[in-house]
N, C-alpha and C positions, 0 to 999 in steps of 0.2 A: 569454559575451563572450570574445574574443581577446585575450590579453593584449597591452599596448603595444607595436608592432614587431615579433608576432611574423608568420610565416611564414600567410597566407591559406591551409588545407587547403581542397582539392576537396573531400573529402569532410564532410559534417554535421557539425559539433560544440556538445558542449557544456560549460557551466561551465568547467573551466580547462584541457581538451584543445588542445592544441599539438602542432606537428610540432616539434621540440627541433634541434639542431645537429645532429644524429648522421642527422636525419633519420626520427629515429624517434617514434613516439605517445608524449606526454608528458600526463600529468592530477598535477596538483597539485601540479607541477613536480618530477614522478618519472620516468625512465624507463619505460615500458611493459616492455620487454625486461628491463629490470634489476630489476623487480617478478616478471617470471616468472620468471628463475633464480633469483631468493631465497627464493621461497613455491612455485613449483611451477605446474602448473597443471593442469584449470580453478580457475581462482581470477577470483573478486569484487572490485574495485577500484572504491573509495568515492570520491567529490568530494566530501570534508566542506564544502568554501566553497561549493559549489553551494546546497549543504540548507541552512546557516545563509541563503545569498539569496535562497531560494524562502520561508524562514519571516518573514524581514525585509520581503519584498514585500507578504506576507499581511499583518503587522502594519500595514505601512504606508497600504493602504487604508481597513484599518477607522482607525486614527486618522484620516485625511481624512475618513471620515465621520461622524467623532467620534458614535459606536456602541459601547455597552457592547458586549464579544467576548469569546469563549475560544476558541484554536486548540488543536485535539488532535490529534495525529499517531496517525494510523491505524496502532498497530504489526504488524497482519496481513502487511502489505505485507513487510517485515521487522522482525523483534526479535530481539535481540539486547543482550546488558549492555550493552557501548560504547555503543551504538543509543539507548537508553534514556538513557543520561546524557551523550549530546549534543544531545539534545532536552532534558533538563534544565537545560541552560548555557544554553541558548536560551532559557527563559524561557516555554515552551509546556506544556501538559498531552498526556496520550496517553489511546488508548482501546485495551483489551484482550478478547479476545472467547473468554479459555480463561484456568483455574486455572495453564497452564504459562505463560504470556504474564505472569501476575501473580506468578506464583515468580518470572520472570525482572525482571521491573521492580522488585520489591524488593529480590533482590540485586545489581541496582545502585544501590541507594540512593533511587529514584525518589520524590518527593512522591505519598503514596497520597490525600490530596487533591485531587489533578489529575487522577485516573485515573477515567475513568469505561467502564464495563461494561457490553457488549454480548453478544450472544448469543441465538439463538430456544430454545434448551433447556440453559439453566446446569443443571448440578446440583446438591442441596442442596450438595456437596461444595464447590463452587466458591461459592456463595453464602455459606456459612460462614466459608471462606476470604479473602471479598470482607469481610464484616461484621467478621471480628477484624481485618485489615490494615487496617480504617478508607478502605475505597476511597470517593472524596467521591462519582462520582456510579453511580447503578444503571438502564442502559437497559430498562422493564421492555416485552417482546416480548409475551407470552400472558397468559390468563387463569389459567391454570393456574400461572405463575409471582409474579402478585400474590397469589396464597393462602400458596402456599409463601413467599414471602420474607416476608412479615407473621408466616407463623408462626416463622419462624428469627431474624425478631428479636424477639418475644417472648421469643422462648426465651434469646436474648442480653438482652433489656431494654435495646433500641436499637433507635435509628430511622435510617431514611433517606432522601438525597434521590432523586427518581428522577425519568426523562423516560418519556412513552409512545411506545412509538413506532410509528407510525402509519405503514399502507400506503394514499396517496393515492390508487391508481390511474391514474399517472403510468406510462407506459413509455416508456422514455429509447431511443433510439435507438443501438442498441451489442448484444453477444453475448449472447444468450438465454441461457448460465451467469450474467452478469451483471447482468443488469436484476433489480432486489430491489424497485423502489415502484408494479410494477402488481398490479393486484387479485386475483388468482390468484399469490400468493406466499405463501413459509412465511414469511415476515416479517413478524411486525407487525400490528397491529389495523387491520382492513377500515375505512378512510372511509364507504363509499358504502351497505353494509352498516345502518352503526349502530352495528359494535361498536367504534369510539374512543369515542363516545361513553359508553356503558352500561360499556366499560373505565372512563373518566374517573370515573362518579358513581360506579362500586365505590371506585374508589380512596379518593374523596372522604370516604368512611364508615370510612375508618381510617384512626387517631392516629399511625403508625408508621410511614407513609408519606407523605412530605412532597415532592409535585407542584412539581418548577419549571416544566414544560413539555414540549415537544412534541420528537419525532425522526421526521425521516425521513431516509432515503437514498433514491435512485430508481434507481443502478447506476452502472456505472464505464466511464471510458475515455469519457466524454462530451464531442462536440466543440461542440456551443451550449448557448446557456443557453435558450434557452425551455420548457425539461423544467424546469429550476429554479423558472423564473416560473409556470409549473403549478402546482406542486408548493405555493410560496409564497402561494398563490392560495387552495387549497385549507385549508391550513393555518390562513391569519389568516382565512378562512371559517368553518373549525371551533372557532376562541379567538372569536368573534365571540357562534359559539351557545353555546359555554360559559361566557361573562361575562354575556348575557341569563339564562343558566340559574340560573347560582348567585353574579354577581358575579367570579367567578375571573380575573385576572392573570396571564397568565405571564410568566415571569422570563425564561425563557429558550425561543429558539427555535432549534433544531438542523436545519439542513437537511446536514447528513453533506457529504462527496464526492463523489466519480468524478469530476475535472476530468481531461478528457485529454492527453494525451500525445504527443509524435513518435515514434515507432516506426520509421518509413520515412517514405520522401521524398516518400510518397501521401500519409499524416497530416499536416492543418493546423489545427490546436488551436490555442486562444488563450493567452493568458501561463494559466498560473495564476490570478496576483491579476485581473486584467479579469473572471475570471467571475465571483471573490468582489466586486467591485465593481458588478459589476450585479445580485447579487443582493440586497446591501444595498439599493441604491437600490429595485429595487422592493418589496425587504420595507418600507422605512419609507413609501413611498408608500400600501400595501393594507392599513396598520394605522394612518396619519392616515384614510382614510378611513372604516375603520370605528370611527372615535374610539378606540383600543385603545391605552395606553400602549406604549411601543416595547418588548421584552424584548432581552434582551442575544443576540446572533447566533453562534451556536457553528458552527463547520465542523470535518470531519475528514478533511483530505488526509492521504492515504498514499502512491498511486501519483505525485501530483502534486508529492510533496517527496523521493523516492528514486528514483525511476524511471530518470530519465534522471541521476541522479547516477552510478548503477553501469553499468559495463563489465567483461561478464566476457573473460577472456583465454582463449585455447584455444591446443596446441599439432596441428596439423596432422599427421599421420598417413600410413593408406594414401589411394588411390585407384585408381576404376573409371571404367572409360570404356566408354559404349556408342553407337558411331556412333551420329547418325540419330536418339537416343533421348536421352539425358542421359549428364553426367559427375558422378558423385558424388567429394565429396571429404568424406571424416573427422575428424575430431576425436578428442579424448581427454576430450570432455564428450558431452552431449546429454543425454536426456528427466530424466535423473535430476537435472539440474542447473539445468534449463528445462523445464517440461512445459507451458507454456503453446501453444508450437505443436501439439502433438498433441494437445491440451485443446479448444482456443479456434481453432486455425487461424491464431492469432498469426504475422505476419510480422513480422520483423526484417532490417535491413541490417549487413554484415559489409565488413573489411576489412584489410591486412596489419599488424600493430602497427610492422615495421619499415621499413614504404616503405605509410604510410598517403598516400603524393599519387602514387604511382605509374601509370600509364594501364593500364587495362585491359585483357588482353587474350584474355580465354576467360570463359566463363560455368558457372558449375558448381555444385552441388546440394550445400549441407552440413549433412553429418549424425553422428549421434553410435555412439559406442561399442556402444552396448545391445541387447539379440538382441527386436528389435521393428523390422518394415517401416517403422511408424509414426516412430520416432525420427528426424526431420528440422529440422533446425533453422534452415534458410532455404531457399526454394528461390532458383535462379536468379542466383546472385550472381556479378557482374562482379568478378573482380579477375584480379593481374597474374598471372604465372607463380608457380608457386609449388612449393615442396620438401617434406618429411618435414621437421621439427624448426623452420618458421616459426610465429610465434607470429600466431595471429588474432583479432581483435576484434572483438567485437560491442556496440555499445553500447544506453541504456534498458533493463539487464536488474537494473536497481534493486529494480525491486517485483514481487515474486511468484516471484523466481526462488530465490536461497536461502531463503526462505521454503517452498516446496513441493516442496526439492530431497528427493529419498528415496535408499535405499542397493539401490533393484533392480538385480536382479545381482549384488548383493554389491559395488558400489562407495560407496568410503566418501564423505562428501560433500565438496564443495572450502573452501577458508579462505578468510577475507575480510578484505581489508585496505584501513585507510583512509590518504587521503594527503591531503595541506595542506602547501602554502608548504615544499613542500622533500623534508617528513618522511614516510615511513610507518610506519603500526602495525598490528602482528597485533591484529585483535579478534574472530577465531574462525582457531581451528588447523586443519587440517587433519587431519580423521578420519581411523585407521590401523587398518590390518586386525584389528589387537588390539579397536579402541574395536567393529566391527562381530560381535564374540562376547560380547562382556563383559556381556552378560544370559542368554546362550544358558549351559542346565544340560546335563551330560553324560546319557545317558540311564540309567536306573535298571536293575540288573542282571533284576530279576522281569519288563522289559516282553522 
């Protein structure tokens, strides 16, 4: 939303993006401009207010449908300490899908309660890890992993809860990296197959594993729900045959994320909370009719609670002109800081941080730093004139971007700072050519 009175931008915005007096892009009522000469750029720029109203929205549907719930933020998307214990204040759980994602949620102080564990191939390492930090829940993926973790708490003399999580054979409509709930996936015990089920009765026969229920995801950046309602379909199908089987209850029923996103002015996603809304309704509809107690409805938005919260800043460079052909224009970021468009073919919209309502007027091709063809990071984008040393903006580069950012090339990765009602904060520095040797050994005088 706009804030009261302010200034209508032509271009897209979100959470508390403003055009400011100066004329320039404002989020959280910080300068844009005045955020890059302090920190540098590329740098990541947070709407903390956004992320606490996307998680308040969530809350607020399942209370209207007064529905046992637990929201987990998908910390994939990004983690980070900050990260972790702003979702702590919030009131929400997270879910972790690596031993470094759970180093990092405990030194931030994180409730290991709230944390529950995913993964197609934890290692004992990270399962050990998981079992002494007391992580409340364990997503277990393979058959191979219910052996192993039965035998590592033995060995600890402790138990745990766990969900299964189960590939419905759902394929969601979105980037073949991304679809995870159809039947040909490394994720997850086969529906159609038989093996949730034959998973389910293994499990059933050991003490140490304690069943709340079910997980699936079916993939991300999803713009309807009726892959949900599949998906839900499927599910309260399979607790059906397993309460005829053995009486079994589940507490809990996890249908994951992928709610999508705006990206560009083509993407027309719904809120967030409207998908989680309708997927409640039809979850309690397809479990009163198979008389099935209701179990409590767990989601894990990631993209859909960071996403569009972050804009990364870029400072503008050289440029090529090719009659006839394209005009590339440069940055001091690309793949290593976004790899999603060379990944996914991810498009994005760009614009000047300091004359963000300016008319357009040339079309031009922007791309990054890194000695790769591939390294482009939007095509086609309309903006006004522009120079060597303006600052550019790209917004939705919330989730997946410093998260997947790497140092090829030898560049170090960019800082992230969040901002709210005023203030901003460093809560990742900006790596320095020191931080990018500081593992590397000299080489040994005998090679």
């Amino acid at each position: 939303m706009l804030k009261k009175g302010a200034k209508k931008m032509s271009y897209y915005h979100y959470g508390t993006m403003v055009t400011n007096a100066a004329g320039h892009l404002a989020i959280g009522g910080v300068d844009t401009l005045d955020l890059a000469k302090e920190y540098g750029t590329p740098l990541f720029v947070y709407d903390t207010a956004l992320i606490k109203q996307r998680i308040q929205a969530f809350k607020e549907v399942f209370e209207a449908a007064h529905v046992a719930y637990k929201i987990t933020y998908a910390s994939k998307a990004f983690a980070a300490v900050a990260m972790y214990q702003l979702i702590a204040k919030a009131g929400i759980g997270c879910d972790i899908v690596s031993g470094g994602e759970l180093y990092t949620a405990q030194q931030a102080g994180f409730p290991m309660a709230e944390v529950t564990f995913h993964g197609n191939n934890k290692t004992a390492a990270e399962i050990e890890q998981a079992i002494a930090a007391g992580v409340g829940t364990i997503v277990v993926d393979n058959f191979s992993e219910i052996e192993l973790l039965d035998d590592l708490l033995a060995k600890a003399n402790k138990t745990a809860a766990i969900l299964l999580r189960i590939s419905p054979g759902i394929s969601a409509h979105t980037h073949e990296y991304i679809m995870t709930g159809q039947e040909d996936s490394k994720f997850g015990f086969d529906l159609k197959s038989g093996q949730a089920t034959q998973a389910f009765l293994e499990v059933e026969k050991r003490d140490r594993l304690h069943l709340l229920g079910i997980h699936c995801h079916i993939g991300s950046q999803i713009f309807e729900t009726n892959g949900f309602e599949m998906a839900a379909e499927a599910l309260v199908q399979l607790l059906a045959q397993w309460h005829q089987k053995t009486g079994f209850d589940a507490q809990v029923m996890n249908l994951g994320g992928g709610f999508g996103v705006r990206y560009t002015a083509d993407d027309q996603p719904l809120a967030p909370q409207d998908y989680v809304k309708d997927i409640v309704a039809d979850v309690q509809g397809k479990m009163a009719e198979q008389g099935l107690k209701m179990p409590a409805i767990w989601i894990e938005p990631g993209r859909s609670m960071v996403a569009e919260a972050g804009t990364t800043l870029y400072t503008i460079g050289t440029r090529k002109d090719l009659p006839g052909i394209r005009n590339y224009l440069a940055v001091d970021g690309g793949m290593g800081d976004n790899i999603r468009p060379a990944l996914y073919q991810a498009k994005y919209d760009t614009f000047l941080a300091g004359q963000p309502e300016a008319e357009p007027t040339q079309k031009v091709t922007v791309v990054g730093k890194y000695c790769e063809s591939g390294d482009i990071l939007a095509y086609d984008q309309q903006l006004p004139a522009t120079q060597p040393g303006d600052i550019l903006a790209m917004p939705t580069t919330g989730a997946y971007g410093y998260a997947m950012a790497s140092n090829y090339n030898r560049n170090p990765r960019p800082a992230v700072v969040f901002v709210e009602n005023g203030h901003a904060a460093l809560v990742v520095k900006r790596e320095s050519y020191a931080n990018l040797v500081q593992l590397d050994q000299t080489l040994p005088e005998n090679f």
